[in-house]
N, C-alpha and C positions, 0 to 999 in steps of 0.2 A: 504493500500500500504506500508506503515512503516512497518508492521509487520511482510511482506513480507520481507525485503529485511533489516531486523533490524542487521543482520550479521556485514554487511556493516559497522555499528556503532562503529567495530573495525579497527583500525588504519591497525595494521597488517595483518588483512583478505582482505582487502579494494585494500592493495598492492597487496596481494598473488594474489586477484580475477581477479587485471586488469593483473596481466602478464600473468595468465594461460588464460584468455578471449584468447589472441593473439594467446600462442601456441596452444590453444587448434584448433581453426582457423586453425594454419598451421598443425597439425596434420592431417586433414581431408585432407586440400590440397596433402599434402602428399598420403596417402592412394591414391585417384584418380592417381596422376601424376605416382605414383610408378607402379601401375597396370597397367597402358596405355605403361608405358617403357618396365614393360617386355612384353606386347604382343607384342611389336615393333622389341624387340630385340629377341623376343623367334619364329616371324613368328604365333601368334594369338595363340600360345599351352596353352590350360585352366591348363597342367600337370607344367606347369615351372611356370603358378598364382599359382597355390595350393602348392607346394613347396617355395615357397618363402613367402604366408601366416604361411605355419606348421613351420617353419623356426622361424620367429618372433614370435612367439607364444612359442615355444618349449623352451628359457629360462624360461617361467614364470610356469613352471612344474617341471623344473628340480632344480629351483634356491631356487625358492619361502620360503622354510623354510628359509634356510640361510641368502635371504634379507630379512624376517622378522627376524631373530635375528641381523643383522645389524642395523635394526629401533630402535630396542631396548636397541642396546650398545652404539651407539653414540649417538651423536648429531641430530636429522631429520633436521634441518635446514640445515647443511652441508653436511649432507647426500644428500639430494636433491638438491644442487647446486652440486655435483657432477655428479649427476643424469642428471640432464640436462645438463651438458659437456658432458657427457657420451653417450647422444642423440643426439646431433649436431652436434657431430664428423661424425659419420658416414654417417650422412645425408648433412650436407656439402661435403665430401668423394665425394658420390655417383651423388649428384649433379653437381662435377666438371667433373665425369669421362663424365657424360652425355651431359654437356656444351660443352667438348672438341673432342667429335662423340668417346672416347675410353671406353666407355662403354661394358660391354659385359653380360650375363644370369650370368653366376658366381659371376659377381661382385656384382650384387644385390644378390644373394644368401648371401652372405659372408656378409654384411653391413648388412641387413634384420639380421643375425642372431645375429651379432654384437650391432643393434640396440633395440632387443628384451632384450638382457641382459643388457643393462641400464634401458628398461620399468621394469623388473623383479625388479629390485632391488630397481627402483622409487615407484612401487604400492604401497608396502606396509609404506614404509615413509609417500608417500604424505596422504595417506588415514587415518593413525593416527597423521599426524601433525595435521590435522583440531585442535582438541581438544587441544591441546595447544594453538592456536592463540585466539580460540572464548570464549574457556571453556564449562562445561557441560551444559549451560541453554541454550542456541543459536547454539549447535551444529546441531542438527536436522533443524533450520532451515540455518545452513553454508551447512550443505550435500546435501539441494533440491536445494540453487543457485550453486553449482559445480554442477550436474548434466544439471541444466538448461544454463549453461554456456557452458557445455558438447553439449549439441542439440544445440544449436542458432547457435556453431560453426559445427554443423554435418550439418546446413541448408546451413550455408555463405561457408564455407569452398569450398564443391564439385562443388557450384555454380562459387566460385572465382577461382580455379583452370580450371575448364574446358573455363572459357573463357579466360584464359591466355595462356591456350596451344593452342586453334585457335586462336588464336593471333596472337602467334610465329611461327607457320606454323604447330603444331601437329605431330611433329616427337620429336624424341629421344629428341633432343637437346632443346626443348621447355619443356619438363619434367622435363630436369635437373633444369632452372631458377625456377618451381616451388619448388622444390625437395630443392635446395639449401635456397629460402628464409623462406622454414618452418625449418631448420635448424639453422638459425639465430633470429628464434622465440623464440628458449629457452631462449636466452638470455635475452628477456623480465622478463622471472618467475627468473633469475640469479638475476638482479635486483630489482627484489622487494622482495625477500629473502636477498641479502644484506643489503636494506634500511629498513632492519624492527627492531625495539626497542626492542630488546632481553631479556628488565628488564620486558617489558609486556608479554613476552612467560610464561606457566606454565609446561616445559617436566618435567618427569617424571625421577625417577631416573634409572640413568642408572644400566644394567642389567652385574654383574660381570664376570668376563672372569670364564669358567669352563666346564668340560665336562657335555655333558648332557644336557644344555638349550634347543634345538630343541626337544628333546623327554619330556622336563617339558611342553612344549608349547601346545604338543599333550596332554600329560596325561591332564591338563587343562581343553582342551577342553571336552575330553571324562568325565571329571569332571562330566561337568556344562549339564545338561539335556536343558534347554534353550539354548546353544547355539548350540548344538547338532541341535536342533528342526531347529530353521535359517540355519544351514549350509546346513541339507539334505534341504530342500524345497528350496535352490538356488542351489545345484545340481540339483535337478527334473526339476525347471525351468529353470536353466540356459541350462541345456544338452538337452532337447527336446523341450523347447518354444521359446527361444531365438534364431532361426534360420534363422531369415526373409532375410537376404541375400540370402539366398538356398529355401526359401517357395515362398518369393515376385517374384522372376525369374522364378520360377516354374510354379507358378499364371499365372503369365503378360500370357507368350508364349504359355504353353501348354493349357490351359483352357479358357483362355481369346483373346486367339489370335493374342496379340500386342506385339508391337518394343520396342526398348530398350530405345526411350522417354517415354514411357506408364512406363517404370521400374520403369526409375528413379524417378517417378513424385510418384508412390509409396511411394520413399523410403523418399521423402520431407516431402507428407503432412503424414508419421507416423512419422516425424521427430516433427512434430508442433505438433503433440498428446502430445510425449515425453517431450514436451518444457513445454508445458501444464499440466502433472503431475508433471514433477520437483517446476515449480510456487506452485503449488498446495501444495506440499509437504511443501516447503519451511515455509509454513503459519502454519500446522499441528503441532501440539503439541510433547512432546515424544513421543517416537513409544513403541507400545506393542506386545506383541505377536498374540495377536488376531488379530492386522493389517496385522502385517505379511501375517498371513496364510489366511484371510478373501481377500488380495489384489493376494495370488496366487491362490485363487478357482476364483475370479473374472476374471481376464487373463486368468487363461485356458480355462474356460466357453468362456470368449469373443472369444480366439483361434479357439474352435471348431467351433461358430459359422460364424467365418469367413472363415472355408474352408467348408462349405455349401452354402454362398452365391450365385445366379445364373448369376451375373452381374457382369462387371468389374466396373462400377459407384456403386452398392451396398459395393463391395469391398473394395474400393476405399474412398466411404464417413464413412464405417465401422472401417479403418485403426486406425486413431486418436486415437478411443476408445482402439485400443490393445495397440498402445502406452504408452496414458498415464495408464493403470493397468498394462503396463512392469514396467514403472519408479518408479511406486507409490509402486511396490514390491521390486525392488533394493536399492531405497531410504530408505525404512522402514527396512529391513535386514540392512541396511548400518549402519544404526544411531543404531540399536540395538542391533549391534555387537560393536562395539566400546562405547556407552552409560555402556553395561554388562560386559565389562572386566576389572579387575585387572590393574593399568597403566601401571606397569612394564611386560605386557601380551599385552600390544595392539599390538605391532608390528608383533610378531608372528602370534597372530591372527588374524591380520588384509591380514599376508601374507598365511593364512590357508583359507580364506575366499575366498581372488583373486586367487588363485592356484584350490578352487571348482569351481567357479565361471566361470572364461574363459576356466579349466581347461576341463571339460566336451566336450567341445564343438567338437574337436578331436573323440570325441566318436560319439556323434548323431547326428552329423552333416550326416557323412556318411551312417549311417542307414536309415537316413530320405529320404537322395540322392535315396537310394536302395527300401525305400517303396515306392515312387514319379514315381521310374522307371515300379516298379512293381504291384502297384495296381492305380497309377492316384495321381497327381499334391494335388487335394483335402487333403489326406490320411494324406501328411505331417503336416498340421494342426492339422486335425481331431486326427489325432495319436500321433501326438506329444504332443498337446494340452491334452488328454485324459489320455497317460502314465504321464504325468506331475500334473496334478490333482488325479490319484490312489496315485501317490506315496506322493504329500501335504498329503491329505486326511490320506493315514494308517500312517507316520509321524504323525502329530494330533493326531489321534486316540494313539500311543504308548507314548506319551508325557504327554497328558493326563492321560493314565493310571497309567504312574509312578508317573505322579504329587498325584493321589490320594491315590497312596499305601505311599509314605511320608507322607503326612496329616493322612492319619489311624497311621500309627507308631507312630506319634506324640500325636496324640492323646490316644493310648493302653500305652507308656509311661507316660504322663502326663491327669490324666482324668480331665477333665473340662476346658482343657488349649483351648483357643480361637485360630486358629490357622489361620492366612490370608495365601490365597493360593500361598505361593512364593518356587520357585525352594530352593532356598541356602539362609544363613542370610547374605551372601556379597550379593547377588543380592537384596539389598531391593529396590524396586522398583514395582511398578504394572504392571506388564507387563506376569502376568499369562494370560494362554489361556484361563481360567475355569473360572475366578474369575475379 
């Protein structure tokens, strides 16, 4: 159990971990109440949700390099207390217009996208601070309790919001209370970023004003054949696996035949899979590449399998397992993209990582919609799950192959020289796929 949660044993992660617990909590709140406002306000139109999703979404595509070099030139500590001002504004905003019946579809358009360009600019801070508060020995297991703190709040969150809006009567105005007090959430993570001992941080130095940073960030990347390999295999799986909001809905109704408690109940117990690999992770040692790619052939396999199932109880007690080989691949790209890089590189890459990552989703989401419509509910799995594992699998396959055409050069240069299978001599580490 210590070993598990040995992060902890830092002062400053300790803080960081109990304020995000909170917001992360009211994030989920949010999410619910927000999407129950606009159907409220929109007259039940699925076209003013998706809009107001692609909205929120849409800074962390268009920003993402720039708040990775943000991460990189200042401070992340300050950066992210700005971050979450920059999140609470508009979600206190929205929750007032809601409290006061002046709410309207535009408004939340406008705040959603308002509120998207603070997340933009947060990802990539918060995702390379880790390594400053814990350092490299405990990072891997600092990234499985954020993740697991991530799900415990995806379990309480939708639970605690939904019985506060039948509470308050389930209209607009009952949205807004929940709406408003995940906005006063951040304030929690304000506060434990304040109260942290800044002589125990280890950032990195910052990155000098100059043209060019954003494209050194890329060149970087297209460097490093390893991280190469991480990023496409969390495009593959992020853009056609990661879709279970559009697959689980598709399941329930069209195949399975049930209501929208059968959904949600879904999307819980894959929430406790998730919880479940985060724990898991949390305990696992560094990550290597072979985890990586070994944890997305395992998800996609599990994927396909579960849109075969003939049962919504097969289905159902199937979930968990996709879960946790979602978490157990995010987690393991996570720690091994930020474990791989350069310090004065994490931010960038950290924001090249979350720009693949959510960034897909805009793509296959809708394709997926379109195979679901047209060959059957099943498909999105099966097809999703399937395109997702070609594309790990020939990634692997070309990574490997470069890997050995370096080791032969190494070797026709130097004959007799011993050569461990590592990408770069900055990358010393094990975390070859071959080796």
């Amino acid at each position: 159990m210590r070993q598990t949660f040995r992060a902890l044993s830092v002062r400053n992660y300790r803080r960081y971990a109990s304020g995000a617990l909170v917001s992360n909590v009211g994030t989920w709140m949010q999410r619910v109440a927000q999407d129950w406002l606009v159907l409220q306000l929109s007259g039940g139109s699925g076209t003013a949700l998706g809009i107001t999703t692609g909205l929120q979404f849409l800074p962390m595509l268009l920003l993402s390099p720039l708040a990775g070099l943000v991460a990189d030139r200042f401070s992340k500590q300050r950066v992210l207390i700005a971050t979450q001002v920059a999140m609470a504004v508009p979600a206190i905003a929205l929750g007032v217009l809601a409290i006061s019946g002046r709410a309207e579809t535009w408004h939340v358009y406008v705040l959603a996208l308002l509120f998207g360009v603070g997340t933009a600019f947060d990802a990539p801070a918060r995702q390379s601070f880790v390594v400053e508060m814990v350092g490299h020995d405990d990072l891997t297991n600092a990234v499985g309790l954020n993740s697991a703190s991530f799900n415990l709040a995806r379990i309480l969150g939708p639970a605690i919001a939904g019985l506060m809006i039948a509470a308050l009567g389930s209209d607009a105005e009952a949205t807004g209370w929940v709406i408003a007090l995940n906005g006063l959430s951040y304030f929690g993570v304000v506060g434990s970023l304040v109260s942290m001992r800044t002589a125990e941080l280890s950032p990195a130095d910052p990155v000098g004003r100059g043209k060019g940073s954003v494209r050194e960030g890329l060149r970087y990347v297209r460097s490093r054949p390893d991280l190469m390999l991480v990023l496409t295999v969390v495009f593959f799986v992020g853009t056609w696996g990661l879709n279970f909001q559009l697959t689980s809905a598709l399941m329930a109704t069209e195949v399975f035949d049930k209501g929208a408690s059968e959904y949600g109940l879904l999307s819980s117990v894959m929430a406790v899979g998730s919880l479940a690999g985060a724990l898991l992770a949390a305990r696992r040692g560094r990550p290597t590449l072979r985890v990586v790619v070994g944890a997305a052939v395992a998800f996609c396999v599990t994927e396909i399998v579960a849109g075969l199932l003939p049962t919504y109880l097969t289905f159902t007690l199937w979930l968990p397992l996709l879960g946790l080989t979602a978490l157990t691949v995010i987690t393991a790209a996570n720690a091994t993209m930020q474990l791989a890089v350069a310090p004065e590189m994490r931010g960038r890459v950290a924001a090249l990582y979350m720009m693949i990552f959510m960034g897909g989703t805009p793509i296959g989401a809708p394709i997926l919609g379109w195979v679901g419509d047209a060959f059957g509910a099943r498909w999105t799995l099966i097809g999703g799950g399937g395109v997702a594992l070609l594309g790990t699998l020939v990634a692997a396959a070309l990574y490997t192959r470069r890997h050995d055409l370096v080791v032969r050069a190494h070797l026709g240069r130097h004959p007799g020289f011993d050569v461990h299978p590592r990408v770069e001599p900055e990358a010393s580490r094990s975390d070859s796929l071959v080796g």
